[in-house]
N, C-alpha and C positions, 0 to 999 in steps of 0.2 A: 573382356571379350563377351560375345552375345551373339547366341548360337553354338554349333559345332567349332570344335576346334581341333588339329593335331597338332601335336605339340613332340618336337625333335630335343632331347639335351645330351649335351655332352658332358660325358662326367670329370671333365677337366677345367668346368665352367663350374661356380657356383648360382646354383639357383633359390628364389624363395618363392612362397605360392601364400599367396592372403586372401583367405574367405572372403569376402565381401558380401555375401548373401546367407545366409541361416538355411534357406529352403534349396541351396544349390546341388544337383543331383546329379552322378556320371559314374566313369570309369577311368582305370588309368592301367595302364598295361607297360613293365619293364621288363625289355629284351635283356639278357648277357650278352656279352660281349663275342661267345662261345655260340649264343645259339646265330646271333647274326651273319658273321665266318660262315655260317654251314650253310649259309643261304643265299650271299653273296659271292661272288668272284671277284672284287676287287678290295683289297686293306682298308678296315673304318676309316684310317687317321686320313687315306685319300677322298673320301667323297666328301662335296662341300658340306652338303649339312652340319657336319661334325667339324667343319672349320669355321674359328671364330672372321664372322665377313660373308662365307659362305654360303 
């Protein structure tokens, strides 16, 4: 990647993440499962992001 990115996982998926650059600089922010419920109206396992295809 190059530039901005967001990045959605599912924690039913295994993922890995490899440095590729020494000087690489950001942030990464993980919701619970609990705070996203209080925020949405419809069931994680329904919205595509969280489905593998989706």
């Amino acid at each position: 990647m190059s530039g901005h990115a967001l990045f959605f996982g599912n924690p039913l998926v295994p993922y890995d993440w490899e440095l590729l650059d020494a000087n690489l600089t950001g942030f990464f922010y993980i919701f619970t499962e609990a705070f996203l419920q209080r925020q949405l109206s419809t069931p994680l396992a329904e919205l595509a992001i969280f489905r593998p295809g989706g």
